[in-house]
C-alpha positions in Angstrom: 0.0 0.0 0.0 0.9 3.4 -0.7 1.1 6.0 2.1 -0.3 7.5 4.2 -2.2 4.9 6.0 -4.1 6.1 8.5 -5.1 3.5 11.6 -8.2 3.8 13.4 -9.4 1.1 16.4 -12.1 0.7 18.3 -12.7 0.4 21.8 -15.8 -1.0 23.8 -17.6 -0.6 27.1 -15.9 2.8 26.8 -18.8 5.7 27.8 -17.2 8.6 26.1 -20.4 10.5 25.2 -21.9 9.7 28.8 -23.3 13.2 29.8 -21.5 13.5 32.8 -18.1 12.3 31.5 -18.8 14.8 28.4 -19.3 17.5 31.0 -16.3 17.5 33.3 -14.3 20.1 31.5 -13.3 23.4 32.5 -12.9 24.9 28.6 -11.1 28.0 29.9 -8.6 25.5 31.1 -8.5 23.9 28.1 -7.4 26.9 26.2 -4.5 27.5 28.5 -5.8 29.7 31.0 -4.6 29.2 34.6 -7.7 28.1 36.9 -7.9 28.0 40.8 -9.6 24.7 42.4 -12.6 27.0 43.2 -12.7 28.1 39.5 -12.3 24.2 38.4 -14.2 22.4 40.8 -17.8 23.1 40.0 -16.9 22.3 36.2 -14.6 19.7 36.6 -16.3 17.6 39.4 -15.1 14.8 40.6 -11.3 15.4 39.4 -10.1 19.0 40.0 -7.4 18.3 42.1 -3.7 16.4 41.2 -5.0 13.9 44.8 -7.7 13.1 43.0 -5.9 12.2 39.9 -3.2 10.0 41.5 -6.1 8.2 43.8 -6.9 6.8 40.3 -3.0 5.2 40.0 -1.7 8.6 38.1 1.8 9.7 39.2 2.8 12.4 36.3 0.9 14.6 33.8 0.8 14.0 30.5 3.8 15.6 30.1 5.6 13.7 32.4 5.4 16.5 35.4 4.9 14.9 38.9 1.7 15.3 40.0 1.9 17.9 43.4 -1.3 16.4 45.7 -3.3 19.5 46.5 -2.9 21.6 43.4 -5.4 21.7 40.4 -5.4 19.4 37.7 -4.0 20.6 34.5 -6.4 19.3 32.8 -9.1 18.8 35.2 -12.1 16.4 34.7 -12.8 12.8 34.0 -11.3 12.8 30.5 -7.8 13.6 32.6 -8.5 10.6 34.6 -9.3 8.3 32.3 -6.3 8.3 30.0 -5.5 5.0 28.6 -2.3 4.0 27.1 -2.7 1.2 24.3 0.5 -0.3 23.0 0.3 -2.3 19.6 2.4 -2.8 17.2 2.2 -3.3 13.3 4.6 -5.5 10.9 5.0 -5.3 7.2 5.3 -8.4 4.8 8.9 -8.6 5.7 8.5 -8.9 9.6 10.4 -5.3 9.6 8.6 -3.1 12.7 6.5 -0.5 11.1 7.1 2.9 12.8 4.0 5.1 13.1 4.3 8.7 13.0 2.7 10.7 16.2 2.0 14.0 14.7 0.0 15.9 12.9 -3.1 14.1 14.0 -5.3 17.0 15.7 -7.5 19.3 13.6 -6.1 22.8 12.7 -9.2 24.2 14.2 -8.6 22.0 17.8 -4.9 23.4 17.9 -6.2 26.9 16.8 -9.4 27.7 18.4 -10.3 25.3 21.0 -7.3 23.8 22.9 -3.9 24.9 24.1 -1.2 23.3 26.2 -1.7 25.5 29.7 2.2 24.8 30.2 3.5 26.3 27.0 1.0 29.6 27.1 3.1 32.6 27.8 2.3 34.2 31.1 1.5 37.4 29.1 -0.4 36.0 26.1 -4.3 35.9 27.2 -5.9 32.2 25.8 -7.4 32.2 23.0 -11.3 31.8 22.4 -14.2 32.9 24.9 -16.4 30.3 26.5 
């Protein structure tokens, strides 16, 4: 086959358009605005807090910073909490390790308009976006 190959999986018993899983988000957070608990815990209810997140077996974010106990999730919510990490791997017709390429896999618009890494904003650069 001729590239690119896109791969898609599915997963089941996985509830990802429950309405309460859907609505534990704090969107100001999302596009990189720093949040208090107080501003994140109404929206982000049950995980707003980096406790919370390692009660659930977490020990780094993301991006691989420790998780300090009573500070505020970045991100908050239940989507934070429930982070999987699948590992598969995919062989050609020679047995040779096919090596998958990580980026470029979010929307323009996502990057642009409706997410931003809260870590990497500028202290002086308001977030993008009103919500």
């Amino acid at each position: 086959m001729e590239g690119p190959i896109f791969v898609y999986y599915q997963l089941d018993n996985f509830y990802q358009n429950h309405r309460r899983y859907v609505k534990s988000r704090d969107y100001r957070q999302l596009m990189g605005e720093t949040r208090t608990i107080d501003q994140v815990k109404t929206p982000c209810d049950p995980i707003y807090k980096n406790s919370q997140l390692k009660n659930a077996g977490h020990t780094k974010a993301v991006s691989g910073i420790p998780l300090v106990g009573e500070e505020v999730a970045i991100p908050c919510g239940l989507i934070a909490k429930s982070l999987f990490n699948d590992t598969y791997r995919l062989y050609d017709s020679a047995d040779e390790l096919v090596q998958f390429n990580k980026t470029g896999i979010a929307w323009e618009s996502d990057i642009k308009y409706k997410f931003k890494n809260q870590l990497e904003v500028p202290k002086d650069e308001p977030a993008l976006g009103k919500w």
